[in-house]
C-alpha positions as CSV (number, residue, x, y, z in Angstrom):
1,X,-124.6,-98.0,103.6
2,X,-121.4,-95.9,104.6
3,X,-118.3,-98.2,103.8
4,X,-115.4,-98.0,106.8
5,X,-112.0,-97.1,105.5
6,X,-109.9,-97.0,108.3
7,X,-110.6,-93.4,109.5
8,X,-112.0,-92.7,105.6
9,X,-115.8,-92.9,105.2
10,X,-117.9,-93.5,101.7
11,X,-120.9,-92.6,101.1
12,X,-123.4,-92.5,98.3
13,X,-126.0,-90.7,98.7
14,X,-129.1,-89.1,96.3
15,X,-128.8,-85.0,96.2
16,X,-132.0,-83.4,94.4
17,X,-132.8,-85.5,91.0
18,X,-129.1,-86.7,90.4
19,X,-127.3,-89.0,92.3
20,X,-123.9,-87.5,93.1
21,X,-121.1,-89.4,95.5
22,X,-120.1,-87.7,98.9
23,X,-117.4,-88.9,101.6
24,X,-116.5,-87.7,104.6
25,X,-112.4,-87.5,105.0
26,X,-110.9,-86.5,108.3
27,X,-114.5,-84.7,109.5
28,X,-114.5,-83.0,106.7
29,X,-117.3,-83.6,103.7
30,X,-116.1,-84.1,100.7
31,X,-118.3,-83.5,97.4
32,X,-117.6,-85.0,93.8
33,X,-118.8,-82.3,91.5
34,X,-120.6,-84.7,88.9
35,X,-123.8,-82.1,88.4
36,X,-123.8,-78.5,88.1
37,X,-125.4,-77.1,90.7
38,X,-126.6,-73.0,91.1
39,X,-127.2,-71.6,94.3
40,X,-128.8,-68.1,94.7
41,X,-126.7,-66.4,97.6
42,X,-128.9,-64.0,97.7
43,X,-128.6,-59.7,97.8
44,X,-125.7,-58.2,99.4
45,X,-122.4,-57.2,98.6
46,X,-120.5,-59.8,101.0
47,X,-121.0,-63.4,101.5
48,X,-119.7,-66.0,103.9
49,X,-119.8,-69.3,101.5
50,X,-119.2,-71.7,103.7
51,X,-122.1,-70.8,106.4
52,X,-123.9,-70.5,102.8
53,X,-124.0,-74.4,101.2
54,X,-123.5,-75.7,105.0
55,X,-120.6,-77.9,104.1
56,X,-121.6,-79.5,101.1
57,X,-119.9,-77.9,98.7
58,X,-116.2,-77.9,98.3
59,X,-115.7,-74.0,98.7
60,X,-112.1,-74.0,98.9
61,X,-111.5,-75.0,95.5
62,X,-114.1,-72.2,94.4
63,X,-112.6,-69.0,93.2
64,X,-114.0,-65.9,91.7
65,X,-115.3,-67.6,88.2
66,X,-117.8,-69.8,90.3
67,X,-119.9,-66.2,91.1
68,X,-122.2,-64.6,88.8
69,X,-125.0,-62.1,89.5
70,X,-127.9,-60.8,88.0
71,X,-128.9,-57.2,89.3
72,X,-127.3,-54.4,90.9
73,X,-127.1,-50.9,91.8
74,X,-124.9,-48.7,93.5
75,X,-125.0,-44.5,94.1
76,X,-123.6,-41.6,95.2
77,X,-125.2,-38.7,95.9
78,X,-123.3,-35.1,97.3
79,X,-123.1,-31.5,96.1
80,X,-120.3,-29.7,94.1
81,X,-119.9,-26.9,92.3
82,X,-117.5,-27.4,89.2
83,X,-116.4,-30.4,87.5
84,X,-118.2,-33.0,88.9
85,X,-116.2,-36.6,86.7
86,X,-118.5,-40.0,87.1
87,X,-117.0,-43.4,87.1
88,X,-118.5,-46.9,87.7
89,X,-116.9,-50.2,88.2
90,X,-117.8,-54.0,90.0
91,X,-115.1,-56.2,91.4
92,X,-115.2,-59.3,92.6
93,X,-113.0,-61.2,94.8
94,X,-112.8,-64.7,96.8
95,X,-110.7,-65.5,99.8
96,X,-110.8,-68.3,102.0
97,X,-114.9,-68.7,101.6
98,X,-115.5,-65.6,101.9
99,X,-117.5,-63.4,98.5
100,X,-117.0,-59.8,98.0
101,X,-118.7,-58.0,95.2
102,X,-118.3,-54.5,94.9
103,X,-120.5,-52.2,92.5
104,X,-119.7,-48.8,92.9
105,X,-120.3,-45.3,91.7
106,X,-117.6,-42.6,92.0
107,X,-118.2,-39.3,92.0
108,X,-114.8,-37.3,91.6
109,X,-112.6,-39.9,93.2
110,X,-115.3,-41.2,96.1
111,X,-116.8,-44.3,95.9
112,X,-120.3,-45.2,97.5
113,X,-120.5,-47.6,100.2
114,X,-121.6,-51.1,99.9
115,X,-123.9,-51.2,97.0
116,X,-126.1,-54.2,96.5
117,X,-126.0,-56.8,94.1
118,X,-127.9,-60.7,93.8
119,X,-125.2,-63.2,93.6
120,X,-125.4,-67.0,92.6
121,X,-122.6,-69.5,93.1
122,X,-122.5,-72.0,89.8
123,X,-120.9,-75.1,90.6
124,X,-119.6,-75.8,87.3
125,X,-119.2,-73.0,85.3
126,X,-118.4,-74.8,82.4
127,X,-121.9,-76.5,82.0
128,X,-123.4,-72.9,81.4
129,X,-123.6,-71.6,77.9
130,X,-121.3,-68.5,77.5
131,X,-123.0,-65.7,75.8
132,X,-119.8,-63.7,75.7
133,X,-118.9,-60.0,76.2
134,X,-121.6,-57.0,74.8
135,X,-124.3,-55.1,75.5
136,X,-127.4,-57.2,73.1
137,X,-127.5,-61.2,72.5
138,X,-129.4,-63.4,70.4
139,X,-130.7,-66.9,72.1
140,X,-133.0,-67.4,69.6
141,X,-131.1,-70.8,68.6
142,X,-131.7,-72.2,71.6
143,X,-134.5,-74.8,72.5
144,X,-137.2,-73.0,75.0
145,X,-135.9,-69.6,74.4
146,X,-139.5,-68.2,74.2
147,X,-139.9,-69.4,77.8
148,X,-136.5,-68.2,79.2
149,X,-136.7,-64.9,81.6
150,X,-134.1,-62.2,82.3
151,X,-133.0,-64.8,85.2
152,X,-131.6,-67.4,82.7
153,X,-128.8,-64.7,82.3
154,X,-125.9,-64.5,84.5
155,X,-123.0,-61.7,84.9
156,X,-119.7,-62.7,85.5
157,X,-118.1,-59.1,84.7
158,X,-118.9,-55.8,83.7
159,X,-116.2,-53.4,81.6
160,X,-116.1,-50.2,84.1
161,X,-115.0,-46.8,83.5
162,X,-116.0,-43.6,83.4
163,X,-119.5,-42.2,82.7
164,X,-117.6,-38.6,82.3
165,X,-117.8,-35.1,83.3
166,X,-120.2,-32.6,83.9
167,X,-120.2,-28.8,85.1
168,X,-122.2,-28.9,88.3
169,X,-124.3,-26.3,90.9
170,X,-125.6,-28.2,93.5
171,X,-127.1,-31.3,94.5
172,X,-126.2,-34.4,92.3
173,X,-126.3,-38.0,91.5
174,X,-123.9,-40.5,90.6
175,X,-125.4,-44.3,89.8
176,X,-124.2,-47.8,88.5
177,X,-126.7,-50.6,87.8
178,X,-127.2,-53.5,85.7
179,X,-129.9,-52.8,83.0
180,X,-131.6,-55.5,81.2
181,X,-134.3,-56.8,79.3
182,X,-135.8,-60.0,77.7
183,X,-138.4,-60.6,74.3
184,X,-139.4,-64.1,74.5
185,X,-141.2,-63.5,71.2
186,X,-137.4,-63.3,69.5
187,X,-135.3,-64.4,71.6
188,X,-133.1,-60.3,72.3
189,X,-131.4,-60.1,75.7
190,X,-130.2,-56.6,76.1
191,X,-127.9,-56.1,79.2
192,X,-125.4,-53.3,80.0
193,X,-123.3,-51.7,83.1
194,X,-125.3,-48.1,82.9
195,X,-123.7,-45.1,84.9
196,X,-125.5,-42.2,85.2
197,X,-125.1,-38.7,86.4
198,X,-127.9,-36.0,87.4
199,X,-127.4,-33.0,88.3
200,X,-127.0,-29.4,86.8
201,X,-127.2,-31.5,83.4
202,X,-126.6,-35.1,82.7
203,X,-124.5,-37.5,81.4
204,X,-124.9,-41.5,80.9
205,X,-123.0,-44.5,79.5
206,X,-123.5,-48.3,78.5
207,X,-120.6,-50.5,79.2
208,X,-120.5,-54.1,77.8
209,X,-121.1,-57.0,79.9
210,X,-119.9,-60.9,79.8
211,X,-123.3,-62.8,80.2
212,X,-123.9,-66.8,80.0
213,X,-127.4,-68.3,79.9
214,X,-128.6,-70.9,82.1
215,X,-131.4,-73.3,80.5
216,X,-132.2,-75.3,84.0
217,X,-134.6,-73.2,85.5
């Protein structure tokens, strides 16, 4: 039963398994973070947050460490003859509710448009276990690993830079993408930011990546 505060309303209420307080103040809901909570957002490389969680989250106090993703790609493709120079990168940012993740692939000095890449909001980044920065990690101490999946992992960054140069005729190819790869049987999660070009001849890289693991799902 809501409790009347003057214009202040209290509420308990049960979310999902936990119970976890809520209030409205002023029209506006309120929510105590007591749980970590992780939304999928879903695939894109924009998202309006607060049309997202409806309300029940409080999204202004988010900020870019509350996103991780999981996949991504991004290309470019043209023609040059010459030096054709390959460069990937992902940037995140987080203004006034609303999520922008870019992945792209450059190929000398132009980006592709709008690659795509499956975001999660994590309520409580802190409750996640962090991996750290690299390209191959070991959960093989952890309870359960043999059932985990590539989507315990989360990405909160990717090192970017350049995949290098090529002498091109033609047609080519620039990509970015998230490669990665789980054995339950020992417990290996290999991930890396991979840029590729293909073209006349070709030219890859594997940057590092900063991963945590998730053990609710």
């Amino acid at each position: 039963m809501p409790i009347n505060n003057g214009s202040k309303k209290i509420a308990k209420i049960y979310y999902g398994p936990n119970e976890v307080a809520k209030g409205y103040y002023g029209g506006n809901l309120v929510f105590e973070n007591e749980v970590n909570q992780i939304f999928d957002l879903g695939t894109g490389y924009w998202w309006d947050v607060p049309s997202i969680v409806q309300q029940r989250l409080p999204w202004g106090k988010f900020t870019v460490n509350n996103f991780f993703i999981t996949t991504g790609t991004a290309s470019r493709s043209g023609s040059v003859t010459g030096a054709l120079n390959g460069n990937i990168s992902m940037n995140k940012t987080y203004t006034s509710g609303l999520l922008t993740i870019n992945m792209v692939a450059i190929a000398n000095g132009s980006s592709s448009i709008n690659g795509r890449v499956h975001a999660f909001l994590v309520t409580r980044p802190q409750d996640i276990v962090h991996l750290g920065e690299g390209q191959e990690f070991d959960v093989s101490n952890y309870e359960g690993y043999e059932n985990f999946t590539e989507d315990n992992f989360l990405i909160k960054s990717t090192t970017n830079g350049q995949i290098g140069s090529i002498n091109n005729t033609g047609g080519y190819v620039v990509s970015a993408g998230i490669a990665r790869s789980y054995d339950p049987s020992t417990g290996i999660f290999i991930c890396n930011f991979h840029g590729k070009i293909s073209g006349s001849t070709g030219k890859e890289t594997s940057k590092n990546v900063d991963v945590y693991l998730r053990r609710d799902i």
